[in-house]
Structures are given as C-alpha cells and as structure tokens.
C-alpha positions as CSV (number, residue, x, y, z in Angstrom):
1,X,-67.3,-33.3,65.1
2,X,-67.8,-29.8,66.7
3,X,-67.5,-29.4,70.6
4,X,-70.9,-28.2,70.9
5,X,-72.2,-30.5,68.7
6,X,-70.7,-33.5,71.5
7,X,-72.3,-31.6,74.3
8,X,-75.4,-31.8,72.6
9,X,-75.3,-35.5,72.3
10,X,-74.1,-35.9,75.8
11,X,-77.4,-34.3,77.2
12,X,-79.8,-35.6,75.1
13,X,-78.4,-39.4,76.1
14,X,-78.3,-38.5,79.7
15,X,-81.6,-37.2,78.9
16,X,-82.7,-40.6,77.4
17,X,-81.1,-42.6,80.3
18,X,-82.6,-40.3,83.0
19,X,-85.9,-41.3,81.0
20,X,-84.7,-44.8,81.2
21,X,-84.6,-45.0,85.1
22,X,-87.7,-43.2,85.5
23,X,-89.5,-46.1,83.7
24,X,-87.7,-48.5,85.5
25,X,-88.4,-47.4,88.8
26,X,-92.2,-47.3,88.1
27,X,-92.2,-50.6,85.9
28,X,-89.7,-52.7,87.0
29,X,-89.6,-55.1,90.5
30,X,-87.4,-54.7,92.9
31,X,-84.9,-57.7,92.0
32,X,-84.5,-55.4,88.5
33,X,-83.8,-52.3,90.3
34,X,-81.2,-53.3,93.0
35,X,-79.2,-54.9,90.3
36,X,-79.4,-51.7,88.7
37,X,-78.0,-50.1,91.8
38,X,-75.3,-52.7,91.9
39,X,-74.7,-51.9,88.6
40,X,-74.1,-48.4,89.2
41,X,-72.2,-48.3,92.5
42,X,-70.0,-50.9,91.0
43,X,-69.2,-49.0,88.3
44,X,-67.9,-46.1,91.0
45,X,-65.6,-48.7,92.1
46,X,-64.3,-50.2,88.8
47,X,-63.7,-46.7,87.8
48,X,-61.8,-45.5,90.9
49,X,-59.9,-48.3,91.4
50,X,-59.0,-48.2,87.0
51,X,-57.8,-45.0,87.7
52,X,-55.1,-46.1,90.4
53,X,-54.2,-49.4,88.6
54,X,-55.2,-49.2,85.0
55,X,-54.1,-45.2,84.2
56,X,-51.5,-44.7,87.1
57,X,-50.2,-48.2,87.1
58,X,-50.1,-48.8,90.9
59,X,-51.0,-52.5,92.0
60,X,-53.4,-51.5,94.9
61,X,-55.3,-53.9,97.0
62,X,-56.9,-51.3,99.7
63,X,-60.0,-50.3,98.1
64,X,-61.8,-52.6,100.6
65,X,-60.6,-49.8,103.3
66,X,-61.4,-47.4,101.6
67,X,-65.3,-48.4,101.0
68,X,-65.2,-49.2,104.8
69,X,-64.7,-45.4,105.9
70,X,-66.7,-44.4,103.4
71,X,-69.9,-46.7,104.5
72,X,-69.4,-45.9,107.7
73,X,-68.7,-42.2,107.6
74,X,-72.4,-41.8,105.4
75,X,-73.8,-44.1,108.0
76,X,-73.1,-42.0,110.9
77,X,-74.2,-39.2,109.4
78,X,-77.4,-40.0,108.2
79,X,-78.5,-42.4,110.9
80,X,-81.4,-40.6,113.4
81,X,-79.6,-39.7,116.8
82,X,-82.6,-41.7,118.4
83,X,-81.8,-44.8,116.4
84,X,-77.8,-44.5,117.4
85,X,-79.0,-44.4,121.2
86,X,-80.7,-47.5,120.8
87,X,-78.7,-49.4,118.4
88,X,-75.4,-49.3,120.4
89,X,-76.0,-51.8,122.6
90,X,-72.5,-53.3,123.3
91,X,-70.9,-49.0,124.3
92,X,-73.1,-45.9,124.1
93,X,-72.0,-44.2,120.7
94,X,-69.8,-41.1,122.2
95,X,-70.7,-37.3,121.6
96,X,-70.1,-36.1,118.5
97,X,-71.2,-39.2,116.5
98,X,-74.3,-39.6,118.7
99,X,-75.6,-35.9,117.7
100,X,-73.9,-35.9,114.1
101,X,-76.3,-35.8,111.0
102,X,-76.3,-34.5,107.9
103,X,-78.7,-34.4,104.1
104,X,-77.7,-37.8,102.0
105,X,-75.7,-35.4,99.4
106,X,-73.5,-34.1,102.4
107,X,-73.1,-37.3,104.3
108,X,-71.8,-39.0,100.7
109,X,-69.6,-35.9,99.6
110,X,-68.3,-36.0,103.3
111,X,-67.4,-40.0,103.0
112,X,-65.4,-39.3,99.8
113,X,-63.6,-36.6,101.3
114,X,-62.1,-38.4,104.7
115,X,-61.6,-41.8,102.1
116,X,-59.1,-39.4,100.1
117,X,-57.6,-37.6,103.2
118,X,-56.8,-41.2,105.0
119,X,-56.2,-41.9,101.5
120,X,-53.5,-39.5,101.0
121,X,-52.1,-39.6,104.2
122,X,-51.4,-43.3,103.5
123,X,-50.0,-42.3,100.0
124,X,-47.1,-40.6,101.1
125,X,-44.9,-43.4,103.1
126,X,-46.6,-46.3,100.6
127,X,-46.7,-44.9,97.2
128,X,-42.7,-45.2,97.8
129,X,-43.1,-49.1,97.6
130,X,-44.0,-50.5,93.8
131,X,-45.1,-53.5,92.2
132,X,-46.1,-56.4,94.5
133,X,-44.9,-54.4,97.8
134,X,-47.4,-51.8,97.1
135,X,-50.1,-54.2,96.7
136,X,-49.5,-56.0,100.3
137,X,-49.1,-52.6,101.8
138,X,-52.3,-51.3,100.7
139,X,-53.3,-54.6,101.2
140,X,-52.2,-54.0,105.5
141,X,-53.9,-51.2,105.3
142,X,-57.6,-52.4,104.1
143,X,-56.9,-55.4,107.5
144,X,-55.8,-52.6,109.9
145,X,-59.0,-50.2,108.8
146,X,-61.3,-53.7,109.2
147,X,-60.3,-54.1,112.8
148,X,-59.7,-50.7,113.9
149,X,-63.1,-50.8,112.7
150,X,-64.3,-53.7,115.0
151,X,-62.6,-52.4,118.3
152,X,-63.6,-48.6,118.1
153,X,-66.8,-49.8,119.5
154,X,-68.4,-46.2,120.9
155,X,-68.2,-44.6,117.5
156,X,-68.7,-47.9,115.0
157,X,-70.7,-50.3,117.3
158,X,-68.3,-52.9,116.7
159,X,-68.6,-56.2,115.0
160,X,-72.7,-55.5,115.5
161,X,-72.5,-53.2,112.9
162,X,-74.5,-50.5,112.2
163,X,-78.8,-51.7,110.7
164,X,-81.4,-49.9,109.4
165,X,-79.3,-47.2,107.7
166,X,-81.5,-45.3,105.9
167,X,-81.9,-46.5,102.3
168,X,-81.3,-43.3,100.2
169,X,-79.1,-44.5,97.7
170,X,-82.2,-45.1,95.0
171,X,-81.4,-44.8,91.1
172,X,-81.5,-41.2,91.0
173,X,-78.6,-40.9,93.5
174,X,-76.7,-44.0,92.5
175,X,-76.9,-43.2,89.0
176,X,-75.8,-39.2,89.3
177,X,-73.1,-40.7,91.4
178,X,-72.2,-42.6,88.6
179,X,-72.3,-39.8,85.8
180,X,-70.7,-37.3,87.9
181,X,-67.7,-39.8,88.7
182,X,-67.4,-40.7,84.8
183,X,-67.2,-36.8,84.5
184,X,-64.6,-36.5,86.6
185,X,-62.5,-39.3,85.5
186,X,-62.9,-38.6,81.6
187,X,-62.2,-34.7,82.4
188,X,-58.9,-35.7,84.4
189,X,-57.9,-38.0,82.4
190,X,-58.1,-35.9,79.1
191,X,-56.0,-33.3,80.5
192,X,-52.2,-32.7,80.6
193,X,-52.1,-34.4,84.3
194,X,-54.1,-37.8,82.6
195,X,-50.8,-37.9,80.3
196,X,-48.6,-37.5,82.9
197,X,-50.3,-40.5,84.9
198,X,-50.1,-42.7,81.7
199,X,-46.4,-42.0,81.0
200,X,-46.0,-43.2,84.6
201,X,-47.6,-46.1,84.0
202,X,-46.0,-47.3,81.0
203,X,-41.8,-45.9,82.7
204,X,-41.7,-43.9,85.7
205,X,-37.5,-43.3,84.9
206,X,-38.3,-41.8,82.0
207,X,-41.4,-40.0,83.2
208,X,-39.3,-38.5,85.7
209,X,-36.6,-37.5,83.2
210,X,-39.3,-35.7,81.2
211,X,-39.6,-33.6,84.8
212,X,-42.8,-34.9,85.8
213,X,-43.3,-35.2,89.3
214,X,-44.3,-38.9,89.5
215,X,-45.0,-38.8,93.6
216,X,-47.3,-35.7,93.5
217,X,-49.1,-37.3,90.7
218,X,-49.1,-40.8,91.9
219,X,-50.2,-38.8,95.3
220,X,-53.1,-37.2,93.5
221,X,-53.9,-40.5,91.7
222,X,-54.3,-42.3,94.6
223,X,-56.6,-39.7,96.5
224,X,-58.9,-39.4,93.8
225,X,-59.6,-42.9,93.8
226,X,-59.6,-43.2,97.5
227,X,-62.4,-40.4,97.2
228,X,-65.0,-42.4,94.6
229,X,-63.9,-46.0,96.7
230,X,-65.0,-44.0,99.9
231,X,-68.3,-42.5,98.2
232,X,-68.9,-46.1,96.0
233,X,-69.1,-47.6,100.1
234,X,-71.2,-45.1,101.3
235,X,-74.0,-46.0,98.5
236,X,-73.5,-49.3,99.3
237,X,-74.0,-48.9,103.1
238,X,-77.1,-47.2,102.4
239,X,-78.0,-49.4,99.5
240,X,-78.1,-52.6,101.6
241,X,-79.3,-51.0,105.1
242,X,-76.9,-52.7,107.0
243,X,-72.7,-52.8,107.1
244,X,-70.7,-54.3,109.6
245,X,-66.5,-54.9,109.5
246,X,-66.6,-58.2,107.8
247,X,-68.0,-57.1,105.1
248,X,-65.2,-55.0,103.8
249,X,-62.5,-57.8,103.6
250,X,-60.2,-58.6,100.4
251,X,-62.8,-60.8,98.4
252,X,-64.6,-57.1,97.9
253,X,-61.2,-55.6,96.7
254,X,-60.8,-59.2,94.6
255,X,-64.3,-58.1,93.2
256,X,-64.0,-54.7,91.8
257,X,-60.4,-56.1,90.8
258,X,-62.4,-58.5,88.5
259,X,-64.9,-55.7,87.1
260,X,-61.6,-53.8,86.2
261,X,-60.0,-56.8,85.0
262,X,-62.7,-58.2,82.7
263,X,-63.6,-54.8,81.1
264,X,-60.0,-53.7,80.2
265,X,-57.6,-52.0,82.3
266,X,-56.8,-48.7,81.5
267,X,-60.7,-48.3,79.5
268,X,-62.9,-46.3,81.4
269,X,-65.8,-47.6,78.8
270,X,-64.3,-51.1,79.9
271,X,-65.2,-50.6,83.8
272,X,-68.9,-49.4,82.8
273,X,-69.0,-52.7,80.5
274,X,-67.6,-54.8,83.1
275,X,-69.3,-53.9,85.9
276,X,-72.5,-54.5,83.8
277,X,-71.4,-57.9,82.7
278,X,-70.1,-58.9,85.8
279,X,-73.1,-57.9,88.0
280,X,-75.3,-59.2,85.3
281,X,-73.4,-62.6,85.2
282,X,-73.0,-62.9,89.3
283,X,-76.9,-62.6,89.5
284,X,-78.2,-64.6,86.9
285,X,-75.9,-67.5,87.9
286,X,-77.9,-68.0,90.7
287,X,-79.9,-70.2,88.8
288,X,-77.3,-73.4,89.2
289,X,-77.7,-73.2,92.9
290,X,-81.1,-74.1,93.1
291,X,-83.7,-77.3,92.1
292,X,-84.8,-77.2,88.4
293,X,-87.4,-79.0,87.1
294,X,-87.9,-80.2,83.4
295,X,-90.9,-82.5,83.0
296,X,-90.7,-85.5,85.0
297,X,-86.4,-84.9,85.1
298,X,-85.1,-83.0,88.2
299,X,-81.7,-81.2,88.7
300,X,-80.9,-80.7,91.9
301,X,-79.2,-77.5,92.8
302,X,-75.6,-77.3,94.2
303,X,-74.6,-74.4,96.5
304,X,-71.4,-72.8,95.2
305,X,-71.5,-74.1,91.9
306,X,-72.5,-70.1,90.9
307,X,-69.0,-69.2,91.5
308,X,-67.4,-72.1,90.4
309,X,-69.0,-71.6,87.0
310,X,-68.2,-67.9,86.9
311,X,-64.5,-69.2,88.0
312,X,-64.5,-71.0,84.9
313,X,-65.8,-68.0,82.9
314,X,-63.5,-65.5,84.4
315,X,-60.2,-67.8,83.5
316,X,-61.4,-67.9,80.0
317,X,-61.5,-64.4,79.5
318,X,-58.1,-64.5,81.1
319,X,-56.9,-66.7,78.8
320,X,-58.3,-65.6,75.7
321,X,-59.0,-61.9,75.6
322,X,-56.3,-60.6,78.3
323,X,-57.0,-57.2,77.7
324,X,-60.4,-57.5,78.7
325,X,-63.7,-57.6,76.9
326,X,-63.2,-54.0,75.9
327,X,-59.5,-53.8,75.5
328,X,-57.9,-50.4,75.4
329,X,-60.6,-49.5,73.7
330,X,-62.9,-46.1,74.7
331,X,-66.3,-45.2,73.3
332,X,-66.4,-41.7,71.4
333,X,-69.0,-39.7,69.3
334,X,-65.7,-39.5,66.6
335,X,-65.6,-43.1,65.9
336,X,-68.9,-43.8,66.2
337,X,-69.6,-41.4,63.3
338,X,-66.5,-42.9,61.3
339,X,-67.9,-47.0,61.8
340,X,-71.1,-45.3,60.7
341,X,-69.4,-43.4,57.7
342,X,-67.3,-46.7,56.9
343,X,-70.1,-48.9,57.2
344,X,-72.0,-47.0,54.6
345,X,-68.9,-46.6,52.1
346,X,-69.0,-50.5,52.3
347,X,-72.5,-50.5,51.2
C-alpha cells in the first residue's frame, strides 16, 4: 500500500473518531464519558511505560513518581493565584508558585518536560543497575518523590493536597493527548533508534558489540517515558479535580503495569487494547459490590469482591495467554488488506 494512500486512511479514521467523541460528549452521561477519559489517559501511561519495559526492556517501577510531578506541576500552573492563597491553609504557597499560571496546553507540555528532566537526571546513576535492581531503584525513587511531596508544604500544600483543580482535561484534550503520544511512540519506534532499543532488549552484550550505545539510548528511553508518565498525571490531576501524595503510591505503577501486561508487552496496539479492556473490566465489576435483586431472591453485595474477581481474571490471562491479549502483535493498514485479500481467496 502506497504511503500516501496510509496517510489518507490515518485522517479519515481520526476524522471518524474525532466524530465519535463529539457525539459522545453531547449524547452520552457522564459515567460514559469519564471512563472514556480513563480510557485515554491510561492509554498515555500503558504506552509510556511499554516503551521503557516492553521495547527497551528495563523493569521499571517509578512511573508512580513520575505522574506525581507531573499532576502537580499542571496543577500549579493552572490553579487561580486567588484559589492558592486560600487553599494553603497548613503554609502560605511561596512566590513563584503563588503567582505562576499558565494556558492548559502549556501547563501539560511543561509537566512532561520537568517528568523527563527528573527523569533523566535519575537515569544516569540507575539505568547502571538491571533486572530486579532497577525495578527497586526506580521503585525508591517513586517513595522519595511521594514524601518529598508531602513535606514541601509551601509549594505542594502537603498531605492536604491540592482541590478544585480546574477540570480541563475533557475528551478533546485527553484524546489529542492520546493520538499525539501514539504518534510519537509509533514514529520512534519505527526508526533506526526503535531497532536499536529492541536489540537492547532482547542482548545488550551483543547490542553493544554491534556499537550501539546502549546508555544513551536506554537514557533517551527512559526520558521519553518519564515525559508521557508526567503528562498521563497531569490529565489525571485535572481529570479528577483533586490530587494529593497518597494517591501516587505503587498500586498506581502496579496498575498501568497490568494494562501493559494484559495487552502484550512490546505491542503498542496491545497498550490501547488493554487499557480499554482493563478500564472497561475495573468499572463494570462494580456490579458484585453492591445488592442485587432478582424477583423475590436477593444477593447481597460484598465490598472487594470487584478486585478479587478481576484477581482471578488477571491470573488467567497470566496463565493462559502470557503474551497478553494482543501478543506481539501490531495493527497495520498492510495486513489488514492481506486478512481482507485472504479472506476473499477462501471464499
């Protein structure tokens, strides 16, 4: 299939989805559409955190950190100074935070952007560590962000937290957020550096007897993903209104994990499945944890039986379809139009 011809096809189902979200906004309640933000901001996550793990092949458990300084970065920036005078109760937010404000677009680019610099400035004594080490460094590093985060009181508020962020991050945002990080990822990961990061991943030794520079890349790697954690957190802050420090602990890492891990590692069309499945799954659950009624028989709900059931589900996958529910598998015009062409020679 022609380039052009691919470009073509990649606008008009942008087009079609762009359609897709109008509708939804104008038709659908509001349950519908904030699991349609989840589903998008997640998908920012799975994808940043696929990149580090499934392409580059570094066991990280920081993203948590990394959404933190993101969250609060956008925060700051888009919170009215009036509303930080009054909100910061415990300390008086210091100058510059307490004049600092910035349009939505900026405050999110600006969130990615410090994630990747803390991000790289972490990389370069960590990304020395492998395997298991790496993950309980990065690990450190997500608990050391948390309570810095509590104790810097004048410029976080503390363990208060920061409420009533303004709640930009509609479908429009979250979902160009999403597009544009898919972009990104499928653009660096088709080029010469993608291969170098998967020849990492698969032997480093012999990556670096092929003369690839497997810390600069790794480096790189790392950032990138630090940057979409970051901007992922900073939707989410603003998604939700309110973030505080104990929010961003390691069951949220242990989350997008999941999303990465049920969808296939090293798939990016496996993170946008999972984090659709999993977001799905996690809200309709929700069912099981409350009083149902059938006639004159009555089930009583049990709190926590949601995850316990989606427990279940998750170890099944495990079990029985390891590489995920997509596998190494990755969506393309080129195949679709050969299962199409096959499908009709069968015929």
């Amino acid at each position: 299939m022609k380039h052009s011809t691919k470009i073509i096809l990649n606008i008009a189902l942008i087009a079609c989805f762009g359609v897709f979200l109008f509708w939804a906004q104008g038709n659908l309640d509001g349950y519908k559409v904030q699991i349609l933000n989840l589903i998008a901001v997640n998908t920012i996550l799975a994808l940043s955190l696929n990149l580090i793990y499934g392409y580059t092949g570094m066991f990280s458990l920081g993203h948590a950190g990394f959404m933190a300084i993101g969250a609060y970065v956008c925060a700051i920036l888009i919170l009215p100074a009036a509303q930080k005078e009054m909100m910061y109760i415990l300390e008086p937010v210091i100058w510059p935070f307490s004049v600092m404000h910035a349009p939505f677009f900026a405050a999110v680019l600006a969130a990615g952007l410090v994630a990747a610099l803390l991000g790289l400035l972490i990389a370069l004594p960590v990304l020395r560590l492998g395997g298991d080490y790496l993950g309980i460094a990065t690990l450190g590093f997500a608990e050391i962000i948390r309570i810095v985060f509590t104790n810097i009181t004048p410029i976080t508020n503390g363990a208060l937290g920061l409420k009533g962020i303004p709640a930009y991050a509609n479908l429009p945002w979250n979902f160009f957020w999403c597009i544009l990080t898919i972009y990104v990822i499928v653009k660096l990961l088709s080029s010469n550096f993608g291969n170098c990061l998967r020849a990492i991943r698969d032997d480093e030794v012999a990556a670096k007897a092929m003369g690839i520079n497997t810390f600069r890349c790794k480096a790189i790697s790392f950032a990138v993903g630090a940057f979409f954690a970051g901007v992922g957190g900073a939707l989410m802050g603003s998604l939700i209104t309110t973030i505080d420090p104990k929010m961003f602990n390691f069951q949220l890492t242990f989350n997008i994990l999941m999303i990465v891990v049920v969808g296939g590692l090293g798939s990016i069309t496996g993170s946008v499945i999972g984090a659709v499945v999993i977001t799905i799954l996690l809200e309709w659950l929700r069912f099981v944890e409350y009083t149902v009624e059938i006639g004159s028989f009555v089930i009583p709900g049990v709190p926590g039986m949601r995850m316990v059931i989606f427990s279940l589900v998750l170890l099944l996958i495990i079990l029985y379809r390891r590489e995920g529910i997509i596998g190494g598998y990755e969506f393309s015009w080129d195949d679709l139009v050969k299962r199409v062409n096959a499908r009709r020679g069968r015929k």
